[in-house]
Backbone bond lengths (Angstrom), bond angles and torsions (degrees), N, CA, C in turn:
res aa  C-N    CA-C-N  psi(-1)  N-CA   C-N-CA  omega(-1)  CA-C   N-CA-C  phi
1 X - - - 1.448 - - 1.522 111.55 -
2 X 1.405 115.79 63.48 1.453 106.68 -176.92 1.416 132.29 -74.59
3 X 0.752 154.49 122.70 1.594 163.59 -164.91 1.747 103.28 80.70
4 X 1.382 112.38 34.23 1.396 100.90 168.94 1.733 123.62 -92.63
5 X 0.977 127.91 153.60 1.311 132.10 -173.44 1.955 116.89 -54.28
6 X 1.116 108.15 98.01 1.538 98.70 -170.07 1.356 126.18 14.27
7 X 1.586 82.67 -82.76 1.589 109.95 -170.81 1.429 126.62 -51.54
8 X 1.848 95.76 -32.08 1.990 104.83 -178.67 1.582 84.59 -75.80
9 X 1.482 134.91 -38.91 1.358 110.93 -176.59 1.430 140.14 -36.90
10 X 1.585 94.95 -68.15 0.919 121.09 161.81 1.554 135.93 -39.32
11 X 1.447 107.63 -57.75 1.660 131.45 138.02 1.407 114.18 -9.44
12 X 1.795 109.92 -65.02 1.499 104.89 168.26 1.439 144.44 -88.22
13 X 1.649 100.11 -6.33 1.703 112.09 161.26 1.300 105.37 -77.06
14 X 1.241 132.54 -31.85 1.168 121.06 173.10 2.087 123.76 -70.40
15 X 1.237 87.84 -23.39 1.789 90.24 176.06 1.496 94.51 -98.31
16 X 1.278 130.68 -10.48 1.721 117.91 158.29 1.426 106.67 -70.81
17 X 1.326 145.18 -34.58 1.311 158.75 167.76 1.104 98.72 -52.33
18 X 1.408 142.55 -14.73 1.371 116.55 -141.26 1.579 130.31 24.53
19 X 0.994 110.96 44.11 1.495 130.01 159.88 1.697 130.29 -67.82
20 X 1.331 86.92 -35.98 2.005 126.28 -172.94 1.149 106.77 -137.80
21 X 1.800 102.25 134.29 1.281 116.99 -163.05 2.264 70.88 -93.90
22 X 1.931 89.02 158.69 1.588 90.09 164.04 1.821 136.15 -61.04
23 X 1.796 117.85 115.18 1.350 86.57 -169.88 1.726 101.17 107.38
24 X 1.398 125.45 -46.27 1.430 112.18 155.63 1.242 141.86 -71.61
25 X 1.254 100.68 116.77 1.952 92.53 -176.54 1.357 127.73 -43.46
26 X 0.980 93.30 171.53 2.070 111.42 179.76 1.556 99.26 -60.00
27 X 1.357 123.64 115.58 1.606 81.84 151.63 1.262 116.89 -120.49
28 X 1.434 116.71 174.86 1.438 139.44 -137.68 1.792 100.77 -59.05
29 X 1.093 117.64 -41.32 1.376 141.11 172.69 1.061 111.00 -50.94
30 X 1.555 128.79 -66.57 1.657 119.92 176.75 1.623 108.01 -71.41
31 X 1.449 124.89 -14.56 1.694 116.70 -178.78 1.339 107.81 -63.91
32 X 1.617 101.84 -49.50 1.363 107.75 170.46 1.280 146.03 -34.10
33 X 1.797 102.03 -51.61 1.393 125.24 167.31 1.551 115.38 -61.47
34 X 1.517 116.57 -34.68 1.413 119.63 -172.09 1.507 103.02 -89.00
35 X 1.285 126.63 -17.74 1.283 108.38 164.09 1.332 134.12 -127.60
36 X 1.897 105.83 41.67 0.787 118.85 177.24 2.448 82.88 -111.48
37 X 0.898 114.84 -43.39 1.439 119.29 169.62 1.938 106.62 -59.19
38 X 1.140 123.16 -50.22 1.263 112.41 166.79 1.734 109.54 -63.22
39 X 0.970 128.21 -7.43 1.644 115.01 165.83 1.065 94.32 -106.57
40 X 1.108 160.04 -23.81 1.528 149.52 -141.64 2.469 84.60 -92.35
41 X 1.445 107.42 -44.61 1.603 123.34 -163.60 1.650 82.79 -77.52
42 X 1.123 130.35 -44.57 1.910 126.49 -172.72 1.523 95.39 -77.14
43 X 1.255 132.37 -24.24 1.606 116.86 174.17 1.753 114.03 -82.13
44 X 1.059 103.72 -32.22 1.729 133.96 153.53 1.826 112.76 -18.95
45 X 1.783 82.14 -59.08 1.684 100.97 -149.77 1.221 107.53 -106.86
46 X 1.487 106.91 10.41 1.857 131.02 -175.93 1.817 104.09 -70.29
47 X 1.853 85.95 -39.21 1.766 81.51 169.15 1.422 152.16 -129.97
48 X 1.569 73.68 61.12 1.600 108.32 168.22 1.237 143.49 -131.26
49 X 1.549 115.59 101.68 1.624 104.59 -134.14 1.311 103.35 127.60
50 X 1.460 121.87 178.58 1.391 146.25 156.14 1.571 117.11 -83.08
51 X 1.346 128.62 -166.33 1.297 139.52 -147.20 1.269 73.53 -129.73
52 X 1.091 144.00 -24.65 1.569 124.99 175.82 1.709 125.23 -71.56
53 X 1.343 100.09 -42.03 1.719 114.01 -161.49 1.737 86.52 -168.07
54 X 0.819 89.61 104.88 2.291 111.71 164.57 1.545 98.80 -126.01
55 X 1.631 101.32 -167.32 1.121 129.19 -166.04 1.382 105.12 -76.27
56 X 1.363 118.50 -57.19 1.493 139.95 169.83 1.725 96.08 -29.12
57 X 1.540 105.59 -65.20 1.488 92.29 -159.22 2.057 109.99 -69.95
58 X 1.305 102.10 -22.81 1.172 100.57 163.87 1.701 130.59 -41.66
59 X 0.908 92.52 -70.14 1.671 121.39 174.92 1.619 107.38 -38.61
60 X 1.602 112.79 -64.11 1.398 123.21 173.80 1.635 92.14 -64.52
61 X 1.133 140.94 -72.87 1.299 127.38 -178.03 1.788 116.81 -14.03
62 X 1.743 110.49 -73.24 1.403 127.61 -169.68 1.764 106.44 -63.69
63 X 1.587 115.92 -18.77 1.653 96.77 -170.55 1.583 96.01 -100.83
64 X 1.703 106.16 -31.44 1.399 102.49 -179.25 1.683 127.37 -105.00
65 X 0.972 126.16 -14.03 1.244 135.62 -174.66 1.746 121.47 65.16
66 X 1.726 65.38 45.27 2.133 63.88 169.42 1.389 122.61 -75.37
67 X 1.380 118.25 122.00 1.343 115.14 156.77 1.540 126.09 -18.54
68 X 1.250 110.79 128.07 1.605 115.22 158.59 1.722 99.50 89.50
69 X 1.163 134.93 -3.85 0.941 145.55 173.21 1.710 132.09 -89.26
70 X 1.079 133.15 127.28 1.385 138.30 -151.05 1.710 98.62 -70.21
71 X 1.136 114.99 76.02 1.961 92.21 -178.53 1.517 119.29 -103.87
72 X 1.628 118.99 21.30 1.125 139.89 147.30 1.451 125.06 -72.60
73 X 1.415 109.54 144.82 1.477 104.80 -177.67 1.068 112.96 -101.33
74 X 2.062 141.07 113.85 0.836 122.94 -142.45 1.974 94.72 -98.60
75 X 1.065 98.42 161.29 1.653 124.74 -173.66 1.274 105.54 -73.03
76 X 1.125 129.59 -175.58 1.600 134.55 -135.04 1.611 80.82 -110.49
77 X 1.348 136.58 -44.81 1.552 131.37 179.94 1.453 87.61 -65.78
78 X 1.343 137.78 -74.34 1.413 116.67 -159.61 0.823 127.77 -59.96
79 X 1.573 124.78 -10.79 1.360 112.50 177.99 1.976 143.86 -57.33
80 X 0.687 128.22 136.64 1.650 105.71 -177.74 1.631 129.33 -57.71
C-alpha cells in the first residue's frame, strides 16, 4: 500500500490480522501499539547503514513520510 495514509494502513493490517471487524475504526489502542512496534523495527534498522540514511530512516520514511528521507526502494544498481 504505498503512499497510503498511515493510519488507513495500518487500519488494514490490522483487519488482515483479524484485529478489525470490516468498516471498524482504528482504535486509539492498537495505533498506539503499531507505532510504537513500527519504531521499536526503525530503532532495529538504525544499524544498518550510516548515520546519514539506514534502514531505520527508511522505515520511518515509508510509514511516515518524512521529508528528506529515502522512502524509495533503491534498485539493484543503487544499491550499496
Amino acid at each position: 500500500m504505498p503512499n497510503a495514509d498511515p493510519e488507513d494502513e495500518i487500519a488494514a493490517l490490522a483487519r488482515q490480522a483479524g484485529e478489525l471487524a470490516a468498516g471498524e475504526p482504528l482504535r486509539s489502542t492498537l495505533l498506539a501499539f503499531a507505532e510504537l512496534l513500527v519504531a521499536r523495527c526503525a530503532r532495529i534498522g538504525d544499524r544498518y547503514g550510516d548515520w546519514d540514511e539506514n534502514a531505520g530512516d527508511h522505515i520511518r520514511a515509508v510509514m511516515y513520510g518524512i521529508p528528506d528521507l529515502p522512502s524509495k526502494i533503491p534498485t539493484d544498481r543503487e544499491s550499496p
